[in-house]
N, C-alpha and C positions, 0 to 999 in steps of 0.2 A: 153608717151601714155599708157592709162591703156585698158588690154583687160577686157572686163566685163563678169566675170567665170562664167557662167548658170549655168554648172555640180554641181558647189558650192555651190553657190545662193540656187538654189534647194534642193540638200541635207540637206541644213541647214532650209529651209521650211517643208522638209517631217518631219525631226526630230521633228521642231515643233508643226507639226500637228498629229504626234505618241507620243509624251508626253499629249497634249491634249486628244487624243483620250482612253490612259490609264485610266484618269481623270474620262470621264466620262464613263469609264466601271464598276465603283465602283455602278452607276447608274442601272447596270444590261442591258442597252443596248450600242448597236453600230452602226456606221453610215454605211449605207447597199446602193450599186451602182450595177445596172442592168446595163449590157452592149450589147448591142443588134448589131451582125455584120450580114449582107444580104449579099449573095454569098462568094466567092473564090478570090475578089481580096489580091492579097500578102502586099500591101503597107498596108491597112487596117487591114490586120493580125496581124503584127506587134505593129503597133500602139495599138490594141488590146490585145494584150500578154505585151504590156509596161502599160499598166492601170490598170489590173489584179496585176500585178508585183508590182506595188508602193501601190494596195490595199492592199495586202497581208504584204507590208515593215510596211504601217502605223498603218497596226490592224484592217481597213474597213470589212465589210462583204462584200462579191461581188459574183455573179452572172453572167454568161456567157451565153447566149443565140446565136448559132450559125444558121442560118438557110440557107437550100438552096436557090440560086441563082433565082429556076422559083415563091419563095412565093409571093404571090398577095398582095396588099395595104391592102387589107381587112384581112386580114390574121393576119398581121405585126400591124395592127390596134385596132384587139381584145385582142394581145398579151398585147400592149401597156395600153387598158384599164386595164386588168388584173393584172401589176404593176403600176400604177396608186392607183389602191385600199387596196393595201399593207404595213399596217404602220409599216413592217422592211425593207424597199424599200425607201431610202429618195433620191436617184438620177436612173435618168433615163436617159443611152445616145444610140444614135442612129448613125453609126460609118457612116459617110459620105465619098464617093456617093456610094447612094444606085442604084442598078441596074435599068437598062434602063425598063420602064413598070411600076416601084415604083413611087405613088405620093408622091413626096417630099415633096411638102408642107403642104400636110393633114397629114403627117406624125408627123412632127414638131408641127403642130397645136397640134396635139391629146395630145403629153407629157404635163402632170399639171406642171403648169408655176412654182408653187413653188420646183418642183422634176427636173427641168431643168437647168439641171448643166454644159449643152453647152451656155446658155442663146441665146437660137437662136428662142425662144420662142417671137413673137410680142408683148407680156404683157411685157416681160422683156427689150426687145429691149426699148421698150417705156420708160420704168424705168431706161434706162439709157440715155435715151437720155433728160429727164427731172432731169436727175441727184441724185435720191434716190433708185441705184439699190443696193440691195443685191448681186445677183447671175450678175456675168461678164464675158464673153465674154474669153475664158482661153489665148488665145496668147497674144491680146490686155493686158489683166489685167497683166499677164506676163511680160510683153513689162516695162508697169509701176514698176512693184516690183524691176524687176533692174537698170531702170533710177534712185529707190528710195533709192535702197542699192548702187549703187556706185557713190552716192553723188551728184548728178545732182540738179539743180535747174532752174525748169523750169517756175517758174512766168517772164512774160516780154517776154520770150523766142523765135525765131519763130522757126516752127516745122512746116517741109513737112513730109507728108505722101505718098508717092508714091504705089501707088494700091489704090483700091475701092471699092473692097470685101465685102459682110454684113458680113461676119466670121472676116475679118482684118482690112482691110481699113477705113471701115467708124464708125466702132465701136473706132479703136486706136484714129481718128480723136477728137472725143471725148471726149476721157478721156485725152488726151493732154492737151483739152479745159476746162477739168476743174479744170487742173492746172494751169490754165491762160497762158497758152501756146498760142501763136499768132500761126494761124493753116492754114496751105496751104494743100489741097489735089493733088493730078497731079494723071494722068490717061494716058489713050492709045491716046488718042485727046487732051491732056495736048500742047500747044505748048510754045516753048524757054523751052521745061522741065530743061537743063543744066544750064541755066542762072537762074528758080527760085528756086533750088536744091542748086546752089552755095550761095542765100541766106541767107539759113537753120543752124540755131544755134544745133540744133536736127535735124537727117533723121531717117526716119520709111521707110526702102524700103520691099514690099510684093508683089511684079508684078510675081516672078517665072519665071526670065531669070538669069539664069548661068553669074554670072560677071559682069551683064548689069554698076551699077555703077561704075565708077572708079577714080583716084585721081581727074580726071577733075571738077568733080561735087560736090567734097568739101571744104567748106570753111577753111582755114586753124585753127584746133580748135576745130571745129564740134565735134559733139557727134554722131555716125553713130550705128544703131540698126538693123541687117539683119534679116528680117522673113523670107527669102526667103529657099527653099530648094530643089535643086536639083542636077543631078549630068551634070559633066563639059567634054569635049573632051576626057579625056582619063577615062572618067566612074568615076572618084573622088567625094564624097559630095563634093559640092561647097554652097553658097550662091547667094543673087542676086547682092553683092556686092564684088568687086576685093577686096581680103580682101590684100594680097601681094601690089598692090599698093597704096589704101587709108589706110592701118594702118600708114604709116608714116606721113600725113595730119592730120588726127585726132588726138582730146585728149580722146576720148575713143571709142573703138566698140566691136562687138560681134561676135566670132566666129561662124563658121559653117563647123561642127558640134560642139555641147559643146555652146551656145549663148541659143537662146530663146528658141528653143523644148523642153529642160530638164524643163522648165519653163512651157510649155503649161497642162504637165502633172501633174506638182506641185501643180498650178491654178483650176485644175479639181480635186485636192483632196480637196483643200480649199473650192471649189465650195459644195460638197460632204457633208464636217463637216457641212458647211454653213447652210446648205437646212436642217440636222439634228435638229440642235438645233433650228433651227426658225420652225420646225412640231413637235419638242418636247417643247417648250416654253422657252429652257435652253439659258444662256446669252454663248459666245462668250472664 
């Protein structure tokens, strides 16, 4: 049974994307990420001090924009046009959920589709869902970079996705899919969910219940990938999957913590160079 080391995986991404990003400083410019957080939630803090942090590892230029909890749509809106028209501004992220009274979805709309580095942007969504996206979706895209580093092959395959999320679910569903991945989604209305789970040559679980998966629902073999994260009965990070009893069932999964997170922020720098060089014209 191999565990699949995100912490790694990742490291060895940022590296690449800081040897790149040297490259083209010779160019006199650098890839520059606006991060925009609304109120005091603490979960979002974090996450936000971890983006900064791998800015700073990889050589990005970056930008923090903090803003009180009572700012108005319209507020957060004119901010957004104002890095929009910015060409040392090549990504624009918006730290999700924004406070109750924020429209979220004119929020989203407003980021320029090319400067959207969550791709939560509907031009992009489209473009992946037509299958010629640049800019992906960071956990999903994630999710793939380490089915691709630890040797998985997923043509023929079948692949549930358990959640149905526009951030995870339905984006991962996808890009399974254009790996020729045979693709099942389950959901909250999903019924026999154990019996089409036990199907699954690949699982993608993202629902955000503490342990919900356990040996029952795997096939012996399987390839199991936890997006889930939260904490379990005695306050521990856990996953959405019993990692204690389905690691000995499977032939590979992913820790939690050290699995996909370290990957989602890998994804957002790649996202970042991305969006760079295609506003500069520069190849890859």
């Amino acid at each position: 049974m191999q565990i699949i080391n995100g912490k790694a995986i990742a490291a060895g991404l940022r590296a690449e994307l800081k040897a790149k990003t040297q490259q083209l400083a010779q160019t006199g410019k650098r890839p520059g990420l606006a991060v925009i957080i609304v109120g005091d939630d603490p979960a979002s803090r974090v996450y936000v001090n971890n983006k900064k942090k791998a800015c700073a590892e990889i050589g990005f230029y970056s930008e923090e924009y903090a803003l009180p909890g009572n700012t108005t749509t319209e507020q957060l809106l004119l901010l957004i046009n104002e890095l929009n028209a910015r060409s040392d501004i090549n990504g624009i992220l918006c730290q999700l959920p924004l406070p109750k009274g924020i429209d979220e979805k004119a929020v989203l709309l407003a980021i320029s589709p090319e400067k959207d580095v969550d791709a939560f942007h509907p031009e992009n969504v489209g473009h992946i869902m037509i299958g010629d996206s640049a800019l992906l979706p960071c956990t999903p895209a994630g999710v793939m970079y380490l089915l691709h580093q630890a040797g998985v092959e997923l043509t023929g395959k079948r692949a549930v996705v358990i959640g149905r999320s526009n951030i995870v679910g339905k984006p991962m569903a996808l890009l399974l899919l254009q790996q020729n991945a045979t693709v099942t989604v389950c959901h909250s209305r999903t019924q026999n969910l154990q019996q089409t789970v036990q199907e699954a040559d690949v699982v993608v679980a993202a629902i955000g219940k503490a342990k919900f998966i356990t040996k029952n629902y795997i096939k012996p073999g399987a390839v199991v990938i936890d997006v889930g994260i939260t904490r379990d009965e005695n306050g521990k990070l856990c996953g959405d999957v019993d990692f204690e009893s389905v690691a000995p069932v499977c032939s590979a999964i992913t820790p939690v913590p050290g699995g996909v997170g370290p990957m989602t922020i890998a994804m957002l720098m790649q996202n970042t160079l991305t969006a760079f060089c295609r506003q500069n014209g520069l190849e890859q």
